[in-house]
Structure formats: C-alpha cells, structure tokens
C-alpha positions in Angstrom: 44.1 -10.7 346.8 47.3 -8.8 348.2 48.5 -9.2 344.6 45.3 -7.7 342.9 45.7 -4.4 345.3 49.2 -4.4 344.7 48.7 -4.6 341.1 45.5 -1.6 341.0 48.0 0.7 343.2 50.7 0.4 340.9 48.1 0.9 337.9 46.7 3.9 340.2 50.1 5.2 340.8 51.1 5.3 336.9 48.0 7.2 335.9 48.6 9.7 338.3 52.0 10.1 337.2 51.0 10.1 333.7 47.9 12.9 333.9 50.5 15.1 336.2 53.0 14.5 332.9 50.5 15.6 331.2 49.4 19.0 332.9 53.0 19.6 333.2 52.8 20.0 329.5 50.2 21.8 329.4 51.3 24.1 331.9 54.6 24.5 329.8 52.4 25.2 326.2 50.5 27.7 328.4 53.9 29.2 329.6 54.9 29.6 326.1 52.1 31.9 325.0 53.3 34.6 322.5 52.1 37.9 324.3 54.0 40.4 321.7 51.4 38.7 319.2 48.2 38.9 321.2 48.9 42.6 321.8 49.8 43.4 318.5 46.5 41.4 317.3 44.5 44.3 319.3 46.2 46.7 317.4 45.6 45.6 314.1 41.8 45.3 314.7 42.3 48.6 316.8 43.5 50.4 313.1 40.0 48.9 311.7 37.7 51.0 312.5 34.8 53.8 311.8 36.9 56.9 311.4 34.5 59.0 312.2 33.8 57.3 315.7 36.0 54.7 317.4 36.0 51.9 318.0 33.1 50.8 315.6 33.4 47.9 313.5 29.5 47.3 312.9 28.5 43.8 311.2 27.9 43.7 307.4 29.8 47.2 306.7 33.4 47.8 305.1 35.2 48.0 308.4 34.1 44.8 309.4 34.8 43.2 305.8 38.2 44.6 306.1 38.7 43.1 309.8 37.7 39.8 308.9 40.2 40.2 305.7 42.6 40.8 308.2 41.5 37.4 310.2 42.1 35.7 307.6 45.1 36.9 306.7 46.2 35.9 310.2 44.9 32.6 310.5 46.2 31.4 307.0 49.7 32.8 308.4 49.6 29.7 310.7 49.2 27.5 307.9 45.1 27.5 308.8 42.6 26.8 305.5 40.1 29.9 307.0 36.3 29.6 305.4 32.9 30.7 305.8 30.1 28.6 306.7 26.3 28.6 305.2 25.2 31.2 308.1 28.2 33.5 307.4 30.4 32.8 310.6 34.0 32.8 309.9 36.0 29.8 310.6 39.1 27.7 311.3 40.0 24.2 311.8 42.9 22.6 313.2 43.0 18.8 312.4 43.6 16.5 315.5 44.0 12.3 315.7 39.7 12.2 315.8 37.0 14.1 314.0 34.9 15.3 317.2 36.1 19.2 318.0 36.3 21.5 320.6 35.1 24.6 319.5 35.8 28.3 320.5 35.5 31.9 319.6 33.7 34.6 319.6 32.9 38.2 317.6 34.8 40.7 315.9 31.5 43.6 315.5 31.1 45.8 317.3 28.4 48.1 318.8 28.5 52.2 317.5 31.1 53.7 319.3 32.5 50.2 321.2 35.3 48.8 322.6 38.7 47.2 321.9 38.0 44.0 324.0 34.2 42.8 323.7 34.2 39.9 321.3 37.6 40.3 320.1 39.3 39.4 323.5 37.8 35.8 322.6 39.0 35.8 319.0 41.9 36.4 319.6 42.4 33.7 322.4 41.6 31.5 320.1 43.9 32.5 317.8 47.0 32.3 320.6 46.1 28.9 321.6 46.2 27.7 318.1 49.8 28.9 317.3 50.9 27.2 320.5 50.0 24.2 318.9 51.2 24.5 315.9 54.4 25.9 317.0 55.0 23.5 319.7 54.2 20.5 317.1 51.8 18.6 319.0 48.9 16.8 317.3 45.9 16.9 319.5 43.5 13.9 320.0 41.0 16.1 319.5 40.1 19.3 316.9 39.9 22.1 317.1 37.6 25.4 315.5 37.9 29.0 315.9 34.3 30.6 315.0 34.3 34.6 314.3 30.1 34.7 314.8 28.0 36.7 312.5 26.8 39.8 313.7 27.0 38.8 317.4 25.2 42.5 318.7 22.4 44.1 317.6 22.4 44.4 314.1 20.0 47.1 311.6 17.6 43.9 311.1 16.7 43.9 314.5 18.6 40.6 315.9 21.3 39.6 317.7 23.8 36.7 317.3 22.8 35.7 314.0 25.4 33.7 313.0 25.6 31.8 316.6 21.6 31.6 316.1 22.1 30.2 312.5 24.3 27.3 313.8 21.8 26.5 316.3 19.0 26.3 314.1 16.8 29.1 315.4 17.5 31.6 312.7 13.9 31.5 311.8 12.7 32.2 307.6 10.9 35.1 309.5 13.8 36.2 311.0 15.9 35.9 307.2 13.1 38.0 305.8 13.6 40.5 308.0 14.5 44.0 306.3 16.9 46.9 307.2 14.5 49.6 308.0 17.4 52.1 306.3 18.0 50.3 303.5 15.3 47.8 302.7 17.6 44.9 302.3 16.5 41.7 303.3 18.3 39.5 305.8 19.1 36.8 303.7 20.6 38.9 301.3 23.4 40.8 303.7 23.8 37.4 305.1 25.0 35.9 301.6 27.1 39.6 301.4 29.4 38.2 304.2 29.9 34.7 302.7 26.8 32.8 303.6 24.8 30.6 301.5 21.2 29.6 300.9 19.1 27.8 302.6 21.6 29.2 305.3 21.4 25.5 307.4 24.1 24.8 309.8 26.7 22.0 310.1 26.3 21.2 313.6 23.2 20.3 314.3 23.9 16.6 314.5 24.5 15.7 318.0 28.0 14.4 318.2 29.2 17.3 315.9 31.0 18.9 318.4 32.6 18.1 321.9 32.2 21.4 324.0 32.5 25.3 323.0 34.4 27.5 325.0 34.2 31.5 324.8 36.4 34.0 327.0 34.9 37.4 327.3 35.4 40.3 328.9 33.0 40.8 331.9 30.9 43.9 331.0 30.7 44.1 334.4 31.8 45.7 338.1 32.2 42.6 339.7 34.9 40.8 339.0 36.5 44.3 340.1 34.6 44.6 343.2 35.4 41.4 344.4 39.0 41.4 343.1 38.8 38.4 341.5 41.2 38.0 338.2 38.8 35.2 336.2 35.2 34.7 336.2 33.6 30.9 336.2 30.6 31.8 334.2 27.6 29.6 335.5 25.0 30.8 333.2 23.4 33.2 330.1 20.1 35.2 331.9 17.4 35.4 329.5 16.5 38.1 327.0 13.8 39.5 325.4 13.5 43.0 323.4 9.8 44.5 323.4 8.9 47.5 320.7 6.2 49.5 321.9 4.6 52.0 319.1 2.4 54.8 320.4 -0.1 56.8 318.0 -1.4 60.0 319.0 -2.3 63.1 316.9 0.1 65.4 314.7 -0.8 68.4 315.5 0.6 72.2 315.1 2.9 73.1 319.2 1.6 76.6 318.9 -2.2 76.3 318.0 -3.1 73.1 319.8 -4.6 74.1 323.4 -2.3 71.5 325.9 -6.0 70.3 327.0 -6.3 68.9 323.9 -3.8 67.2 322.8 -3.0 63.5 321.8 0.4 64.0 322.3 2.3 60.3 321.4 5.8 61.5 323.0 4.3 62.5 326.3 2.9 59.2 326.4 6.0 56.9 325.5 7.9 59.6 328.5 5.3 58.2 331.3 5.3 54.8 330.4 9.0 55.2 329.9 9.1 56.2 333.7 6.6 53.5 335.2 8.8 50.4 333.1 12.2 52.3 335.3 9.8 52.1 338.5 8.5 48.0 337.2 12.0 46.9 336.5 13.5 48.6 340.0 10.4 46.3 342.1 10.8 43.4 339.8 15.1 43.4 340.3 13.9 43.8 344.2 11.9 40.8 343.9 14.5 38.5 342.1 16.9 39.3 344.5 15.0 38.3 347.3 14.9 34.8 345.2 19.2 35.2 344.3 17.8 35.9 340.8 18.2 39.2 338.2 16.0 41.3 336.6 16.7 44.6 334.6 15.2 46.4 332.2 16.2 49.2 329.9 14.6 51.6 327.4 17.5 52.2 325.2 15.9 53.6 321.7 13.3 56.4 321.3 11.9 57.7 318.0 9.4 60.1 317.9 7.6 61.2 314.6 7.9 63.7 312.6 11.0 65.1 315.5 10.3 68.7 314.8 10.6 71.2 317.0 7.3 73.2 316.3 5.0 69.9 316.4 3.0 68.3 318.5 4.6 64.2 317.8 2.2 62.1 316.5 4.2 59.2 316.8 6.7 57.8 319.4 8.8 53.9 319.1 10.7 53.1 322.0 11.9 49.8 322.5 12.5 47.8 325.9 15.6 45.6 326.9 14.7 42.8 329.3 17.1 40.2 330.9 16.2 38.4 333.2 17.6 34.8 335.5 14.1 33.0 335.3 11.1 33.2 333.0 8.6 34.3 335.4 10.3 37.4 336.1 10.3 38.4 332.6 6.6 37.0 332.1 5.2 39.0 335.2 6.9 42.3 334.0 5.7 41.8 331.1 2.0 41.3 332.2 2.5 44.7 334.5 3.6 46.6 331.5 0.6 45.7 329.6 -1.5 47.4 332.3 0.3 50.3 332.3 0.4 50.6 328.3 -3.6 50.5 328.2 -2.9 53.2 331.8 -1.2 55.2 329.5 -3.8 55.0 326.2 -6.3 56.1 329.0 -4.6 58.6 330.2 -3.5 60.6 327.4 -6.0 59.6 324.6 -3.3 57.6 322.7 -3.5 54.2 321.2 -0.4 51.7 321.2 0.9 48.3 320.2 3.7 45.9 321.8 5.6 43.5 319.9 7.9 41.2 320.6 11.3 41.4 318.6 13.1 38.7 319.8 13.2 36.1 322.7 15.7 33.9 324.4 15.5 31.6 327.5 17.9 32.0 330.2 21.1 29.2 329.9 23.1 27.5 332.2 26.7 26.2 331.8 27.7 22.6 332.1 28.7 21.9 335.7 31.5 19.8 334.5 32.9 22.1 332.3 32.9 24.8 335.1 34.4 22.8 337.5 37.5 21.8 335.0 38.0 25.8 334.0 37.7 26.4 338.1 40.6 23.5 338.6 42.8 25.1 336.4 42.3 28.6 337.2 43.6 26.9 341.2 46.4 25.4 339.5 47.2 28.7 337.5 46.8 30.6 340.4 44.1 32.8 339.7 41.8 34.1 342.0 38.0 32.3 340.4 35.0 33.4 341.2 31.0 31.9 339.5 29.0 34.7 338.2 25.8 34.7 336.4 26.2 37.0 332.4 23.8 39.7 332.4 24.7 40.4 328.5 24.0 37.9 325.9 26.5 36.4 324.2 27.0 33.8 321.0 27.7 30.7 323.7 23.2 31.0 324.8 23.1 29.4 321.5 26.1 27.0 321.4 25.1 25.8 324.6 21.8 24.4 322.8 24.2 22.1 320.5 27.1 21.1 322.9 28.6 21.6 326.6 29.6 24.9 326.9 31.0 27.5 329.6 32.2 30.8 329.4 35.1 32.6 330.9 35.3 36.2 332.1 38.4 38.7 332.7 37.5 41.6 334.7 36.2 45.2 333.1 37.9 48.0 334.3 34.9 50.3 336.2 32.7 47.5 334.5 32.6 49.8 331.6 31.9 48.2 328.1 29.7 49.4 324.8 32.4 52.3 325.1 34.9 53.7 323.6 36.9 53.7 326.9 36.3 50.2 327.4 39.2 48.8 329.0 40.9 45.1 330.6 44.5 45.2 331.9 46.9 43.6 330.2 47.6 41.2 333.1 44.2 40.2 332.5 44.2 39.7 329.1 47.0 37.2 330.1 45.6 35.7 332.6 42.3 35.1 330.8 43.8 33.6 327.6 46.2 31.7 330.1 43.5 29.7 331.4 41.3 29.2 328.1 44.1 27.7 326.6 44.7 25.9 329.7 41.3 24.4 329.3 41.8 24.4 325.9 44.6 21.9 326.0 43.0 19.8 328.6 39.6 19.2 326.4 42.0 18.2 323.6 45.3 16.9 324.0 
C-alpha cells in the first residue's frame, strides 16, 4: 500500500514537474514575440486604405483585395501555403503531429471611416504566434489555422459576418441571393469575386473538424478602461437582430400642401424614431434589473425623394437591436409593433417591418475561459469577464467548436472611428496572452 502511494506521488510529482517545463516554454515563446513586426504589420494595412476617408477598407472593394494581397504576401513569407476557402475566408495552416486544429483569426474590413485595430488586432495576432513557431522550430501536437473572415461588418447586401456565417452553415440561399441595392449584384456573385466557390459549403461542419477557435479583439468598449483592467475574459456574444421599418405617406409639393393635410412619411419615421430611443432606454432598465443588456439603435434613415421643397413620401430607417436574452429582444419588439400601427394612426401613414437578420445570443466555453483567465494570472495581467455587446465572427464559430474571445482595452471605448485607438502596451499584452493560450491548446 505504502509502495503504491509512494509510487502515485512520485508519478504526481513528475507531471507537475513536467507541465511547469512545459509553461516555462511557453512562457519563453511568448517572451520571444517579435513586436517591431506586429507594429509594422499595422502600418502596412494602415497604407491600405480609402484615400478619400481613413481608415476604410470596406469588404469586396480594391482596398480590401489589395490588403488581403498583402496577407498573403506575409503569410507565404513564413513559408505558409495561404488559400481561400468555398465561402471566401482567407486562410492559413500550420501542420502539427495530429490533424484536429486550433483555429484563430479574425477580419481585415472595415466599417466607412474605421479604425486601425477592430478585426485586424486579431489577424495579426495570429500572425505573431505563428512566426514564433516557426522560428522557434517546434512542431505542435496540434494545428493550427489563421482565418481572415469574409466581410465580418455590415456589408452593401445587408449582412454581417458572411464568411464566419458560411463556415457555420447558416449562410442561407436566401441570404446568397441577396442583391446590392447600388449595384444589383447578387451575393453569390461578389462572394466568388473574393475567391469563393459554388455551392459556397463549408469544411467544418463535421464535428471533430476543429478543436477550439480563439479570437482577440479590441473591446469597443469603456470598460475595460473604467475598471482598469489590461485583458478582458470574454464570457459571451449578446444577441442581434436588425429590423427595417419602411414608412409610405404621400409625395406632395412643401409649399402648397396645407400642414393639416399632409401624409408626411418622414415626420412619421422621426416619432417612431423617438418612442424606439424611449422603448430601448425602459427595456435596458429592465435587463439590468435582471444583470442582462438591451440597446437599441436607429443608425440609417432614407427618406424619398430627399428634396428640399417636398413633402417625403417615403422614409426607411433601420433598427439595431442587441440584446443578452431573447425575451428582451422579443418584448421590444412586440412594443414597437404597437407603436408602428400608433404612428400609421397618428399621421395617416402606412408601414411595414422586416426582419434583416437574426442571431441568438452566445456564450463562451467555461473551460476555455478559465484557461485564458489562468494565464492572464500567470502573465500578470489584470483579467476581468465581460459580456460583447458588438457581434463578432466567433457567435458563429462557437456553433462548430469551443470558443472564447479575448479583449484589450479601447481607449475612451471609441471604435467604428477613425480615432479608434489601443495602447501599444496593450496590443502586447493582448497578443501575449492569445499566444499564451495559443501554445497551451497546442503544444
């Protein structure tokens, strides 16, 4: 018996020993991170850009042709066989001892008039942990896959995170038939444009296609900030749905039509405008009562024919909702139907609401966090768990495979703007610990 205990502590003793060996190394590889490259990554990106208005890199255009030329450019520089999958994502694989992978990444489009850091920050961590292992030589048990996503914010066709929705299987034949309202091009047909293929089906939907995903972000956030905390633990994705609401009134001539009788569309979309603010203010009141989140934004207006001498006869505005639970967004959504017909009422108009698009809120694997927590301890990094209130290409990858995220703080939580800005000791300490974790899921 004495020998048994003797001969478990001994066992006990050399795997301890052997797993601190072995975040000793990791430690080291993380040590030897090559921060003249990650910075000087930014700035080639930064070059590639909308001229005209900085820092815009929108998906499907030139800019973002030439940015992805210039990913993989870098990525066969490290010996890397880049390619693009049936959906359009652009990827990279780096062979370890067994076929199941740990996969990363995250976009390089942007929004009109974006940032330097959202999306790319994540890119380009995954890009810095994969030199360190290929210049430090070792062959991980595991591989690994960088993934640029597809159009990852809102594209012309109405949809976000199509390539991320692609590989999940959700990029409906609805949703490929979709056409630009600018340019009358069909979905499927851009998609093809930026190296996708027909029927457009995705490599990962068998279930032991991929280990885990990992995406580090910048916060688009105040918290972080607030809180002085130098890495997020991201717990979860909140749901989002995007509502187009088209009002019909009467085009009429502004000089000769008495204000009693007019069916004026824009005056119309302006009050119901103002009662979704005053729903979303008493529905974010009530989810926080519950330690849940609610907003809701009306972000895009058109009003028809948008001359200054007529009375608008039409009016489009569309309505952002996120939101932690589905009830939230399901009793908003009731109250804003009341107040639509209100409005119709009110001001003689009539009006439709569709839906665009629809996702369910997400939650991170626990075991995941808890690793990326452990590590941030051992890194010294002051951690904190925080819920994403913008969407991001890991809602979807967390269908497939266990996922987490990984935030670095946003200066003044600004983001979706040109003065978007993380400090460089950030950016360090974020891709510090993804590679950390990194290295833990696969060495």
């Amino acid at each position: 018996m004495e020998e048994e205990m003797m001969r478990e502590g001994m066992m006990k003793g050399e795997r301890v020993r052997s797993e601190e060996a072995r975040n000793l190394k990791i430690l080291q590889l993380v040590g030897q991170i090559d921060q003249p490259s990650i910075f000087a990554d930014f700035a080639a990106l930064k070059a590639l850009t909308d001229s005209d208005q900085p820092y815009t890199r929108r998906a499907f255009t030139d800019q973002y042709l030439a940015g992805r030329a210039w990913l993989v450019e870098r990525l066969s520089a490290l010996g890397l066989t880049p390619y693009y999958d049936a959906i359009g994502n652009l990827r990279a694989r780096l062979e370890g001892e067994r076929a199941e992978t740990i996969y990363f990444g995250s976009h390089t489009d942007t929004v009109p008039g974006g940032g330097l850091y959202d999306g790319i920050l994540g890119v380009i961590a995954g890009i810095s942990v994969l030199q360190s292992i290929i210049t430090s030589g070792e062959k991980p048990q595991y591989s690994l896959e960088l993934i640029d996503f597809l159009a990852e914010e809102s594209s012309d066709w109405g949809l976000s995170c199509i390539g991320s929705r692609g590989l999940a299987g959700v990029l409906s034949e609805q949703d490929l038939a979709r056409k630009n309202p600018y340019t009358d091009e069909v979905l499927a047909d851009a998609i093809v444009k930026m190296g996708g293929e027909a029927p457009f089906q995705s490599d990962l939907l068998s279930p032991k296609s991929g280990n885990c995903f990992v995406e580090l972000h910048i916060e688009q956030g105040p918290l972080l900030e607030a809180l002085d905390r130098e890495v997020g633990i991201v717990s979860g994705i909140v749901g989002i749905d995007r509502v187009e609401i088209n009002i019909s009134g009467k085009q009429n001539h502004s000089g000769t039509t008495p204000m009693t009788l007019r069916e004026d569309a824009l005056v119309g979309a302006s009050a119901l405008i103002t009662r979704i603010h005053q729903l979303a203010i008493e529905m974010a009141a009530e989810a926080a009562l519950e330690q849940g989140y609610f907003v809701a934004t009306c972000g895009r207006l058109i009003t028809t024919p948008n001359a200054i001498n007529v009375v608008p006869g039409a009016a489009q505005l569309v309505v952002d909702i996120r939101f932690s639970r589905t009830q939230y967004r399901d009793r908003f959504l009731e109250a804003l139907k009341e107040q639509q017909s209100h409005i119709e009422k009110q001001y003689q108009l009539s009006s439709k609401l569709t839906r665009l698009s629809t996702t369910e809120p997400v939650l991170f694997d626990r075991a995941l966090q808890a690793q990326a927590t452990s590590w941030a301890e051992r890194l010294g990094y002051r951690s904190h768990s925080l819920l994403s209130g913008a969407g991001h290409d890991a809602a979807f990858m967390a269908q497939l495979m266990p996922t987490v995220m990984l935030f670095i703080p946003s200066v003044d939580g600004l983001s979706h703007h040109a003065q978007e800005l993380s400090h460089e000791a950030d950016i360090i300490r974020g891709i510090s610990l993804f590679s950390a974790l990194i290295l833990d899921l696969s060495l």
